[in-house]
N, C-alpha and C positions, 0 to 999 in steps of 0.2 A: 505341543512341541511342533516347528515347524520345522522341515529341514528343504531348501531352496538356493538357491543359483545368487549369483555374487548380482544381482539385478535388487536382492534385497535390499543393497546400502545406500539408497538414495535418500535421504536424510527424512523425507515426509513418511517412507513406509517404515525404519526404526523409531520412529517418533511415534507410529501407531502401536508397535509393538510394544514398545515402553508402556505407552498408556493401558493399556489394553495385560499388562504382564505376563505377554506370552515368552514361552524359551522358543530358543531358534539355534541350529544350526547353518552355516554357510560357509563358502570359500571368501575370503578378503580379498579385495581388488587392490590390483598395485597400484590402483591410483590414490590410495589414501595413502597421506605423507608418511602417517604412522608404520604404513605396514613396507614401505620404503625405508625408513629407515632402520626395523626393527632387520628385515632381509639382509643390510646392507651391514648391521652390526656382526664383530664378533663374539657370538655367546661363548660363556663360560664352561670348559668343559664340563664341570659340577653341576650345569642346571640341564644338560642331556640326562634323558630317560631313554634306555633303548629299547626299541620293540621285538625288531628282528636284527636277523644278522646283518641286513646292510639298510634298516630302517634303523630314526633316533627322535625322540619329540621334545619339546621344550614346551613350557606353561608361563604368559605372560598376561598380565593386569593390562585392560585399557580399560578406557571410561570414553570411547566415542561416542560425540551425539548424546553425550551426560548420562550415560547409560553402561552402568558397569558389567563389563565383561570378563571372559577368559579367553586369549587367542590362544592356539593351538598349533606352533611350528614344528611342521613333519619336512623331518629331511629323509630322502631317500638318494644311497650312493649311487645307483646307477641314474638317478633321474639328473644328480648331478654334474656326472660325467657327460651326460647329453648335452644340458646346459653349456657346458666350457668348451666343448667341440664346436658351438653353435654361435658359441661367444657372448653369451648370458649372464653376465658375470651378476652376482647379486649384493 
């Protein structure tokens, strides 16, 4: 299991891990369209899982890089409050 910085997603070093069938954890970069647009969606209140009182997570299917995954959207409210002061809109 590797667990490392969003420098992972450069397409030659998931393509090593694929071959190689290591697990990884990592943060997504907003620069992949996917994780833009997935931010930019309204999820369904049904598919929130809460953790704590002002945390909530969602579990969604990619296959980037042909390599099937699970993302891991953690919302946290006061992170988000920050965000809209800041003008972060997602």
């Amino acid at each position: 299991m590797f667990i490392q910085n969003d420098t992972l997603w450069v397409y030659s070093k998931t393509q090593l891990l694929k071959e190689n069938k290591f697990n990884w954890i990592t943060r997504i970069p907003h620069s992949i369209k996917k994780s833009k647009i997935l931010l930019s969606k309204k999820i369904a209140s049904s598919k929130w899982k809460k953790i704590e009182k002002e945390y909530k997570y969602s579990v969604h299917d990619s296959n980037y890089g042909n390599i099937p995954q699970k993302w891991l959207l953690i919302y946290s409210e006061c992170k988000y409050g920050k965000d809209r002061k800041r003008r972060y809109f997602y």
